[in-house]
C-alpha positions in Angstrom: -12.6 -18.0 -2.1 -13.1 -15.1 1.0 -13.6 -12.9 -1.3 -16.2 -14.5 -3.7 -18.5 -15.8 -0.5 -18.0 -12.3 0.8 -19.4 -11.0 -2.5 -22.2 -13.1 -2.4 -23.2 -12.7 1.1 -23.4 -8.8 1.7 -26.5 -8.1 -1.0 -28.2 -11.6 1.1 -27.5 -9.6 4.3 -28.5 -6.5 3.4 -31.8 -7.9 1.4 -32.8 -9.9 4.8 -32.8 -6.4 6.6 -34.8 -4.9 4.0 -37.2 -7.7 4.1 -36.9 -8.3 7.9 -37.0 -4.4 9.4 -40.5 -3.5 10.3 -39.7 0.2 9.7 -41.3 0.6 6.6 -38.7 3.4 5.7 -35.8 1.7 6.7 -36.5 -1.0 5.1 -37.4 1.4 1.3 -33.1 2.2 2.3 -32.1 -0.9 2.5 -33.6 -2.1 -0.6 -32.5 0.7 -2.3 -29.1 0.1 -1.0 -29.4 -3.7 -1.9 -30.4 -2.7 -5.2 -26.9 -0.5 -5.6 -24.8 -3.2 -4.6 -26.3 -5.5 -7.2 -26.1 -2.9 -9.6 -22.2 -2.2 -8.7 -21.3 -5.9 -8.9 -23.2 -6.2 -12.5 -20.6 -3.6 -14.0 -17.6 -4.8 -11.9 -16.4 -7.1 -14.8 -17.4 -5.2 -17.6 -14.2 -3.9 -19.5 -15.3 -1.5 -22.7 -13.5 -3.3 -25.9 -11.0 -1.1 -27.6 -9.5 -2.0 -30.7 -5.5 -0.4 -30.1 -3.0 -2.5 -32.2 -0.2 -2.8 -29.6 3.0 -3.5 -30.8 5.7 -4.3 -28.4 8.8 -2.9 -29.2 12.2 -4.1 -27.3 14.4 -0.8 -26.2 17.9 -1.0 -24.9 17.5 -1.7 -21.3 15.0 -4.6 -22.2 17.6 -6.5 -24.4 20.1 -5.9 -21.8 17.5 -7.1 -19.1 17.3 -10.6 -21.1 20.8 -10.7 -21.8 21.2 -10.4 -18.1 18.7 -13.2 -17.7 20.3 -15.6 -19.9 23.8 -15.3 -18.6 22.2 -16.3 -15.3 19.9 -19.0 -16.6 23.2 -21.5 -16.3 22.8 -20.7 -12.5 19.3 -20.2 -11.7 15.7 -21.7 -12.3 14.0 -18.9 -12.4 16.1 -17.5 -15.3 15.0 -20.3 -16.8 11.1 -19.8 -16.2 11.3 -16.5 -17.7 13.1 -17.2 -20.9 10.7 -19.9 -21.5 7.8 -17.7 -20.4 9.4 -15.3 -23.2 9.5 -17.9 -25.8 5.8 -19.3 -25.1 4.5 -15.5 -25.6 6.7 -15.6 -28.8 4.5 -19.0 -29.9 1.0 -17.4 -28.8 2.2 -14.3 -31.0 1.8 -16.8 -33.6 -1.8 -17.8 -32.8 -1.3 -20.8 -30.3 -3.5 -20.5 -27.3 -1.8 -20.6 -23.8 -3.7 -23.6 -22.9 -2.7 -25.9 -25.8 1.5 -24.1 -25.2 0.8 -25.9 -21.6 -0.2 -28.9 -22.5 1.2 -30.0 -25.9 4.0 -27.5 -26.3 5.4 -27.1 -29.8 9.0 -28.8 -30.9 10.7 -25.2 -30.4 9.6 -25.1 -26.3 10.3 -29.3 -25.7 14.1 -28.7 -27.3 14.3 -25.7 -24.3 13.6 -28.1 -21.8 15.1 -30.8 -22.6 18.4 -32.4 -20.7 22.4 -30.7 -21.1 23.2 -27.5 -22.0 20.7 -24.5 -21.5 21.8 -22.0 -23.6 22.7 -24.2 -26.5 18.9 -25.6 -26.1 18.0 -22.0 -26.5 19.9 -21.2 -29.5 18.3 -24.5 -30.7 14.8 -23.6 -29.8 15.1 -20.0 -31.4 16.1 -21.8 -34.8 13.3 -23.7 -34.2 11.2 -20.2 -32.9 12.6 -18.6 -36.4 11.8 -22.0 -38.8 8.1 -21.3 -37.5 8.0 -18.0 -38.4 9.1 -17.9 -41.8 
């Protein structure tokens, strides 16, 4: 929220000097230099669109990272959070949007959640995952 008020109030400050500054030269710099700033913040968002197909491939150490992470999901939460994490960018893979995943999640991320065992809920939700699929 700093950051955004701070964004908007350095082009007010520095157009107030190059209104309020009698010098009529300083004044030509500071409206220049307003001017910049405005110009800077127009093309801070701007991201050029390339069209790359990425495909993810997993490698070794990333299937032994998850099946670290699932041998510890029967201790920890956060485990947990990023096996479901995983599963949800599995579903958006398949078109879902993140939104809807949050707030109406599919059949596949509910049996994950549910109550008793975790990693039998996950073998369950990957059926469900792979049923999806094809």
């Amino acid at each position: 929220m700093r950051d955004r008020v701070l964004k908007f109030l350095i082009p007010i400050i520095l157009g107030t000097f190059a209104i309020v500054i009698g010098s009529y030269v300083v004044r030509w710099l500071f409206t220049i230099l307003t001017a910049f700033v405005l110009f800077v913040y127009s093309i801070e968002g701007w991201e050029p669109k390339i069209r790359i197909r990425m495909k993810r491939e997993f490698g070794d150490n990333e299937v032994q990272r998850l099946s670290k992470i699932i041998l510890r999901s029967k201790f920890s939460d956060v485990s947990k959070e990023i096996i479901k994490d995983h599963i949800l960018e599995a579903y958006h893979m398949l078109g879902y949007e993140y939104r809807v995943l949050r707030e109406n999640p599919p059949e596949g991320v509910r049996l994950l959640v549910s109550e008793g065992d975790f990693v039998e809920n996950l073998k369950k939700s990957l059926d469900k995952l792979e049923e999806e699929i094809g």
